[in-house]
C-alpha positions as CSV (number, residue, x, y, z in Angstrom):
1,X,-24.4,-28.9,-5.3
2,X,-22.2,-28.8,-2.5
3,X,-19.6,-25.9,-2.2
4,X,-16.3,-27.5,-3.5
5,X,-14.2,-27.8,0.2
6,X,-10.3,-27.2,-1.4
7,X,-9.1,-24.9,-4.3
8,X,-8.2,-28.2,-6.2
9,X,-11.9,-29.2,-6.3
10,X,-12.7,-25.9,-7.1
11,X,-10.7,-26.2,-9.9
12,X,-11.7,-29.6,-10.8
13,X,-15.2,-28.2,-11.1
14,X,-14.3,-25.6,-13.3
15,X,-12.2,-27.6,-15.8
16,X,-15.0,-30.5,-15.8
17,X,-15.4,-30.3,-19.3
18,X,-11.7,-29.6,-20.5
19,X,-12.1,-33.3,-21.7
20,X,-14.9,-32.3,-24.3
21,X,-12.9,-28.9,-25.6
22,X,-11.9,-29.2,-29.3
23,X,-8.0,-28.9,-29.4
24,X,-5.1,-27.9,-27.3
25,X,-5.2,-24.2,-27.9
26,X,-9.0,-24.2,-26.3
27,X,-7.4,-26.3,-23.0
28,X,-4.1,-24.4,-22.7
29,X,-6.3,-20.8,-22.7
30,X,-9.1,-22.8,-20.4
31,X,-5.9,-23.4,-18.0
32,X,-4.3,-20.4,-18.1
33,X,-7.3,-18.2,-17.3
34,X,-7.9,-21.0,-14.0
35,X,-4.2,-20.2,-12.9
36,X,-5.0,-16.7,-13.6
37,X,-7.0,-16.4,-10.7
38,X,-4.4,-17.9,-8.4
39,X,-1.9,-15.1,-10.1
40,X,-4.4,-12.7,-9.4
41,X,-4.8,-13.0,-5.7
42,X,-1.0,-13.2,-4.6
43,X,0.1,-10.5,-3.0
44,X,3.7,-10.5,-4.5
45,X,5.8,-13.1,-6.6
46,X,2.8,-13.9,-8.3
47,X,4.6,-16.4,-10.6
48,X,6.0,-18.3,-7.7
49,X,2.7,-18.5,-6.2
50,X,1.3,-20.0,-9.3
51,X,4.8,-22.8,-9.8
52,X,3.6,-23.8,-5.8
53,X,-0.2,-24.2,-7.0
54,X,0.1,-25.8,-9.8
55,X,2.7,-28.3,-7.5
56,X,0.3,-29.1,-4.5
57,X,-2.4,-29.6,-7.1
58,X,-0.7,-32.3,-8.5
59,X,0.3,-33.7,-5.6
60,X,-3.7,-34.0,-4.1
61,X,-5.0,-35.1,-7.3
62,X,-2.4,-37.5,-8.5
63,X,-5.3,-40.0,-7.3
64,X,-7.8,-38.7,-10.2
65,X,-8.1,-40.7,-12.5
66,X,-11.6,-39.1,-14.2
67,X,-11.1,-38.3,-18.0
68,X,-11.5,-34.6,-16.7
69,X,-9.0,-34.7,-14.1
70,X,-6.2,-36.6,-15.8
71,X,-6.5,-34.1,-18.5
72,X,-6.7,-30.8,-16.5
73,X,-3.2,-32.0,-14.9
74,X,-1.7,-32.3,-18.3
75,X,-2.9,-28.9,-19.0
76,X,-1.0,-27.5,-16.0
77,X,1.9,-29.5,-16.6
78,X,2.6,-28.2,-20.0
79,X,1.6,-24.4,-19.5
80,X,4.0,-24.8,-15.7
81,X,6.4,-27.3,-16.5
82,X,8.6,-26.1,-13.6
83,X,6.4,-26.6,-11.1
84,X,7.3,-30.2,-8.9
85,X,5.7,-33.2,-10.2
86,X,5.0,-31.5,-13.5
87,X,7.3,-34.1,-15.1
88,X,5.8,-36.5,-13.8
89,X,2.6,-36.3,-15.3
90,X,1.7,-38.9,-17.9
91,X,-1.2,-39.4,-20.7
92,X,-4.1,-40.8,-19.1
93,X,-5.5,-43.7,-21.3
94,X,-9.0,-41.7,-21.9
95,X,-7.3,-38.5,-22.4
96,X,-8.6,-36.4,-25.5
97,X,-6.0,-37.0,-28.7
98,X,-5.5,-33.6,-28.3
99,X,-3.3,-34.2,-25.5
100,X,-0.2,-35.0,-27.4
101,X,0.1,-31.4,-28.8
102,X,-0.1,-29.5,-25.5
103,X,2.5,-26.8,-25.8
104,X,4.2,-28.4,-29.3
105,X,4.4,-25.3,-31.2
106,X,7.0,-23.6,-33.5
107,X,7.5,-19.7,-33.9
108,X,5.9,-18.5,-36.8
109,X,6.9,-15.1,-36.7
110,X,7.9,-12.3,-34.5
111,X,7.3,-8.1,-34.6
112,X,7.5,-5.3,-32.8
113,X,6.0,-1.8,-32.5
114,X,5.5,1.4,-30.4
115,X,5.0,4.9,-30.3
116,X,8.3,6.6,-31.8
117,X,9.0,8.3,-28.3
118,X,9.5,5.3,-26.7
119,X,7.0,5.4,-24.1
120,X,5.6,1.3,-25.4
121,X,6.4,-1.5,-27.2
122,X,4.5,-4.1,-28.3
123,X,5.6,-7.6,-29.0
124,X,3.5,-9.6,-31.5
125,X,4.8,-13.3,-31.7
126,X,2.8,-16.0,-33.9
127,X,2.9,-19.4,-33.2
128,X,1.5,-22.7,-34.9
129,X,1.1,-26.3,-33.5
130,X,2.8,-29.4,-35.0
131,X,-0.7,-30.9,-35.8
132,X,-2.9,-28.1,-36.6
133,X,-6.0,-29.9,-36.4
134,X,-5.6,-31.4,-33.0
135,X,-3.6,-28.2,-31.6
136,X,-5.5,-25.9,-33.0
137,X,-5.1,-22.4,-35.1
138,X,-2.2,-20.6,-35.2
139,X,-2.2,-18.1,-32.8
140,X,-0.6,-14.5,-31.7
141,X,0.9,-13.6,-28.3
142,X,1.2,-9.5,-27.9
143,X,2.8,-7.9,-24.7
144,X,2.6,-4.5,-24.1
145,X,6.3,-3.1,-22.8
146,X,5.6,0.3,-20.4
147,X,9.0,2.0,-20.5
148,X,8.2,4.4,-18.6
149,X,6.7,2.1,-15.5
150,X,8.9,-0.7,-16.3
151,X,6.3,-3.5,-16.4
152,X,4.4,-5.4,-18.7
153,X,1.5,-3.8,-18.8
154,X,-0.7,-6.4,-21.0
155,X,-0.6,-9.5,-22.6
156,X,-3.4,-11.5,-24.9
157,X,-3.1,-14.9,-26.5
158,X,-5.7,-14.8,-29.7
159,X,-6.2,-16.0,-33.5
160,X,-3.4,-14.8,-35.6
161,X,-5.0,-14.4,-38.8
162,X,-4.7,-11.1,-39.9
163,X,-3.4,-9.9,-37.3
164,X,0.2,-8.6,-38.2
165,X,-1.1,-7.2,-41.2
166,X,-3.5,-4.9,-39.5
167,X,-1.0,-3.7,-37.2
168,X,1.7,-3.3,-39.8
169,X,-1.0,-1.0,-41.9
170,X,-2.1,1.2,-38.7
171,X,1.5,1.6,-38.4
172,X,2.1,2.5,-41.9
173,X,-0.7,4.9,-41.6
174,X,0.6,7.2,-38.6
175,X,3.6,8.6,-38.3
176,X,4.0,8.8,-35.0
177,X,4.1,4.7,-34.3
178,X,6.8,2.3,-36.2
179,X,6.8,-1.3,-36.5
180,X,9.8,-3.8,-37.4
181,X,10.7,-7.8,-37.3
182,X,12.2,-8.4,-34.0
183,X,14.9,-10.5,-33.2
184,X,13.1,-14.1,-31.5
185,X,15.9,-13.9,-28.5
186,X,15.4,-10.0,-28.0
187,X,11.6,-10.5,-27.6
188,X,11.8,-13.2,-25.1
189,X,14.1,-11.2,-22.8
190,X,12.2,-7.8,-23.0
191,X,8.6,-9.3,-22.4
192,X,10.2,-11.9,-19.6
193,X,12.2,-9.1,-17.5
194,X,9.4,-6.6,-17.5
195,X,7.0,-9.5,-16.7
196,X,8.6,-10.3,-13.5
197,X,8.3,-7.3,-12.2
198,X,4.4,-7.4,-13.3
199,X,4.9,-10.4,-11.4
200,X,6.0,-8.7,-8.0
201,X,3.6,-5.7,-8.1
202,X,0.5,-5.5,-5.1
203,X,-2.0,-4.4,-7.8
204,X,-2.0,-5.5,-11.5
205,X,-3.2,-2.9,-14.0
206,X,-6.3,-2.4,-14.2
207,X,-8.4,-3.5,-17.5
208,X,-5.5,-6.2,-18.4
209,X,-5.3,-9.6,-19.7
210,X,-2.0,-10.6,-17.3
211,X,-3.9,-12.5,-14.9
212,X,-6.0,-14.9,-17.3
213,X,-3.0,-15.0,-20.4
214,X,-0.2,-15.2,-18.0
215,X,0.4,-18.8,-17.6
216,X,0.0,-19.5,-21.8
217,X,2.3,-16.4,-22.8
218,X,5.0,-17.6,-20.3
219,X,4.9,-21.0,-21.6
220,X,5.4,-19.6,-25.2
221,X,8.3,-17.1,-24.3
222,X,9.6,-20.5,-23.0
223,X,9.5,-21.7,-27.0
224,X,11.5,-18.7,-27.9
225,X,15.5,-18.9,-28.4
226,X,17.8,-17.7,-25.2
227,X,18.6,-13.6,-26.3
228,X,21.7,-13.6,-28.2
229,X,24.2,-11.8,-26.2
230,X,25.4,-9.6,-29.4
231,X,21.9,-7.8,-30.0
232,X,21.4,-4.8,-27.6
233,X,18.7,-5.1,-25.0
234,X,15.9,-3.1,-25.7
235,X,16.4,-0.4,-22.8
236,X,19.7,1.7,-22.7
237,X,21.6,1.7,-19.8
238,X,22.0,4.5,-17.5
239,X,24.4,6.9,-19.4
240,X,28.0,7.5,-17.3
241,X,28.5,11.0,-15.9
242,X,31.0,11.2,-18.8
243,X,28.5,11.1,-21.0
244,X,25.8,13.1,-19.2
245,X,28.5,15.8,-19.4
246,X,28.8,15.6,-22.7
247,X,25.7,15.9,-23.6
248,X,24.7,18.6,-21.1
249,X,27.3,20.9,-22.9
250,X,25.9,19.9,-26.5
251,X,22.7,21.0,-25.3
252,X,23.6,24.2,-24.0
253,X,25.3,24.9,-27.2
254,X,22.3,24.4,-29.4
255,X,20.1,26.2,-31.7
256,X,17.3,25.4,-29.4
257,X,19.0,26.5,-25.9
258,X,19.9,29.3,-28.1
259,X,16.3,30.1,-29.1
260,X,15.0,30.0,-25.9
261,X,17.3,32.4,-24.5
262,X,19.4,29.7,-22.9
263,X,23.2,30.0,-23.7
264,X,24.1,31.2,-20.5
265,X,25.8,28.3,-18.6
266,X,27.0,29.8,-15.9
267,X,23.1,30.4,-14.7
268,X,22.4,28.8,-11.7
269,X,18.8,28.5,-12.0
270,X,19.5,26.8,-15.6
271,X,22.0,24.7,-14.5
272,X,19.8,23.4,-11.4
273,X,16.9,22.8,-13.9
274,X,19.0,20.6,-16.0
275,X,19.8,18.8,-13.3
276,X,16.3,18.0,-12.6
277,X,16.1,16.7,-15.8
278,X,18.7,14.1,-15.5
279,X,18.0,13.3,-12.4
280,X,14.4,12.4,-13.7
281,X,15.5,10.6,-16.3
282,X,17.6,8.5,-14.0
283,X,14.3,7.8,-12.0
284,X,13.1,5.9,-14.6
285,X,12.7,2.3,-15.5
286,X,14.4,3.2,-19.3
287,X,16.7,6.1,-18.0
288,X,17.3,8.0,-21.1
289,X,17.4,11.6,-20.7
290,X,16.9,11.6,-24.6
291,X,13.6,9.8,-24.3
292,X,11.6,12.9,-23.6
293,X,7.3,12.5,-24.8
294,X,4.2,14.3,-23.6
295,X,3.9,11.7,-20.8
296,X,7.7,11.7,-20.0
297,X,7.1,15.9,-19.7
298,X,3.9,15.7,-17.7
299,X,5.0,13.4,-15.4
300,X,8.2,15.2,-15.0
301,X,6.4,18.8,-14.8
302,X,3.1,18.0,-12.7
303,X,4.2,15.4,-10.4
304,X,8.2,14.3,-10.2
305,X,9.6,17.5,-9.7
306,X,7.1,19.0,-7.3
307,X,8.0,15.8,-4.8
308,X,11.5,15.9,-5.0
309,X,12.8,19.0,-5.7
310,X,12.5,22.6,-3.6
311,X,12.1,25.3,-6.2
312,X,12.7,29.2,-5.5
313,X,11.1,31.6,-8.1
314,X,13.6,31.6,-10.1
315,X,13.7,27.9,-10.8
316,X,9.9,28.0,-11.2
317,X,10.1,30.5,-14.0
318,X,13.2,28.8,-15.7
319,X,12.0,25.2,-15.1
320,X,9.4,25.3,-18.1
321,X,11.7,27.4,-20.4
322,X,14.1,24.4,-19.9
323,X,11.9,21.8,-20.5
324,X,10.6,22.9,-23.6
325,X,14.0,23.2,-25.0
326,X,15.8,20.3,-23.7
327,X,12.3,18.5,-25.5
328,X,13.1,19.9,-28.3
329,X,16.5,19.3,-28.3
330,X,15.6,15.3,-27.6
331,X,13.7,15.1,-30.5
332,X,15.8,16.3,-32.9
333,X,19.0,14.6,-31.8
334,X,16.1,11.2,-31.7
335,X,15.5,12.5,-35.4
336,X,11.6,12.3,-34.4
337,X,9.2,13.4,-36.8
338,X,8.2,17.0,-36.7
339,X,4.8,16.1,-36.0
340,X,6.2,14.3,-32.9
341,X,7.8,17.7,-31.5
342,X,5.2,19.6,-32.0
343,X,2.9,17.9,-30.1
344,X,5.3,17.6,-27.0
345,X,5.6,21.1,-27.3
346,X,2.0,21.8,-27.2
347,X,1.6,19.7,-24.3
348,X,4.2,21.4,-21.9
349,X,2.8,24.4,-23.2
350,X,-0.6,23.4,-22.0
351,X,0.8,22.1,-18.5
352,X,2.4,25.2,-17.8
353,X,-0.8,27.1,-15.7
354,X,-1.0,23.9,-13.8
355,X,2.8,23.5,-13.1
356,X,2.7,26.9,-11.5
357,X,-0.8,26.5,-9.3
358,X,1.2,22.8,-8.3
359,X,4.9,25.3,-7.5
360,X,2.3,28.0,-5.5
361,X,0.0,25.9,-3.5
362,X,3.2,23.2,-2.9
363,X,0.1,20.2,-2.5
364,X,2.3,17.9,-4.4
365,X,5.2,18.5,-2.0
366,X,6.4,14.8,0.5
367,X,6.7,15.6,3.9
368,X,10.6,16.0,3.1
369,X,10.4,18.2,0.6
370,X,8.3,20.5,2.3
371,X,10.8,20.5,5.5
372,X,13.3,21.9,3.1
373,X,11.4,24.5,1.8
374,X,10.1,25.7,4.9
375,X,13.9,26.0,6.3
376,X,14.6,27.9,3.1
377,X,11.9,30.4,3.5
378,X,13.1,30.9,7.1
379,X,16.7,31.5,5.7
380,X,18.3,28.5,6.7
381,X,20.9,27.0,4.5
382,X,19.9,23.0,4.1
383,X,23.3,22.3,3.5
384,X,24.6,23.5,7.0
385,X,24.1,21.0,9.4
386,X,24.7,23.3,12.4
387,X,22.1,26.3,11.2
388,X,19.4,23.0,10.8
389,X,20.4,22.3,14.3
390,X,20.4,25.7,15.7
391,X,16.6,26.1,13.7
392,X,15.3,22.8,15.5
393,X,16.3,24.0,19.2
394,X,14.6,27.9,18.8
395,X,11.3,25.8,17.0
396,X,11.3,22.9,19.4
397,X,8.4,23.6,21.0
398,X,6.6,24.3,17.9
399,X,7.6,21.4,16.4
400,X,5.8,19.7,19.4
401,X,2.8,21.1,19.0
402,X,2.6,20.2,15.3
């Protein structure tokens, strides 16, 4: 056979049979994992790219009228009904009864669950057709929220049977994971706003279901009531400087500050490494200095602070101190269970000999980073524009040859 000569014939190809499937479920799922692969190549606005496929494919096959064809463009229509001429698609006369109950489902139920640090959520909606037999089973959508990246991470569309109360027991049986009903409205708006920015990345995460699920779990957000402006988002906003104070000087006044020898505001080197901790915080997606795991405390210790901050040896002996306390601290004002603490303690703990062979060798250091700490350890003051200027002129030429 011939090489198909356009994407739309290579898609016809592929959906050649869609007429034969057994129910809606099996074509919406046989769509979205064609669209997928347009959603996987875009470079960026990969949802957009997919709206404008789905578009100029029904525009060069609105002459198709094979049973395949017809049926395929129905598929699209329903799972990208915003995508021009989507609307104007109509039931072919051979088209499978199925047809009818392409994207005519009701919410069923909806959950959500994570780690109790905060670092994921999952979203578990279930959803059932109008006509079961011609739709198909009722089915779960799950989305896996990354707080600490900001993205949605993962998505899968599969058979619902069961499936809430196995997650609700592996829940039950570890204490360091939770799992609640979720508001409808609340789910749709954490799962879409972290999806578009899935949407935008260069690279998708690897081992994922986004590019193949993508199309059917956006058309099934699309079922879910607008987010009811009186229940809280899921991420916390960026707490006021007010508030940052505040808390800095509960901390500092704490049995754990206290234990770890650190009830000595007026210490430069501890008041610099708290710093670093907000700032950090701030850095990310869900900027909660409160929100403090073992991957918040690696990331902060083995890679964040070793690109954007210039240590001298006093910080590098404090910095650790610090973090283990203010970790500490997090979890009990979070009320985490102890179980929780201990194991975030254990892993800074660990991290430590690492943290200082990162501080000593500076290979972690940007480029910018490392210009301040070489005018440091030469004795210039970063802060003084003229002594930077008088350091450039005397290491001109040096600076040339490098």
């Amino acid at each position: 056979m011939a090489a198909p000569e356009t994407p739309y014939e290579a898609v016809l190809h592929a959906a050649r049979d869609v007429d034969k499937l057994d129910c809606a479920l099996d074509a919406e799922m046989l769509g979205a994992a064609l669209l997928g692969s347009v959603y996987a190549v875009a470079d960026q606005d990969r949802a957009t790219a997919v709206r404008e496929f789905v578009g100029r494919f029904l525009s060069a096959t609105d002459r198709r009228h094979t049973p395949a064809a017809s049926t395929i463009r129905e598929v699209f229509a329903a799972l990208v009904p915003e995508a021009p001429g989507a609307g104007d698609v109509r039931h072919g006369d051979q088209d499978p009864g199925w047809v009818s109950q392409l994207g005519r489902v009701r919410l069923t139920g909806s959950w959500a669950y994570g780690d109790v640090y905060g670092d994921q959520t999952s979203y578990l909606a279930t959803f059932a057709y109008d006509d079961a037999e011609a739709g198909g089973p009722e089915h779960a959508v799950v989305a896996l929220v990354d707080h600490n990246i900001g993205i949605t991470k993962d998505v899968f569309v599969g058979p619902a049977q069961g499936v809430v109360e196995r997650v609700r027991e592996m829940c039950a049986d570890d204490e360091l994971t939770w799992f609640r009903d979720e508001d409808p409205g609340r789910l749709r708006e954490a799962v879409s706003r972290h999806l578009e920015v899935t949407d935008d990345l260069t690279e998708l995460p690897a081992e994922s279901s986004v590019a193949t699920d993508r199309a059917l779990v956006g058309a099934r957000l699309a079922v879910l009531p607008a987010p009811d402006p009186l229940v809280p988002v899921a991420d916390q906003a960026e707490p006021t400087a007010a508030e940052l104070d505040t808390l800095l000087r509960d901390f500092l006044a704490s049995p754990e500050a206290r234990d770890a020898g650190l009830d000595t505001p007026d210490d430069a080197s501890l008041r610099f490494c708290l710093s670093l901790v907000v700032d950090h915080a701030a850095s990310l997606p869900d900027p909660d200095p409160l929100r403090f795991s073992p991957a918040v405390a690696e990331f902060f210790l083995l890679d964040w602070v070793h690109r954007r901050a210039v240590l001298d040896m006093d910080d590098a002996a404090m910095l650790p101190r610090v973090t283990r306390a203010w970790a500490a601290y997090a979890a009990r004002r979070r009320d985490l269970p102890p179980a929780a603490a201990a194991m975030t303690d254990r892993t800074i703990e660990a991290m430590i000999p690492r943290f200082v062979e990162l501080y000593t060798s500076g290979e972690k250091r940007s480029p910018a980073t490392a210009a301040v700490a070489q005018l440091i350890a030469e004795g210039v003051d970063p802060n003084d524009t003229d002594a930077i200027n008088a350091w450039l002129d005397a290491n001109r030429d040096r600076l040339n040859d490098d």
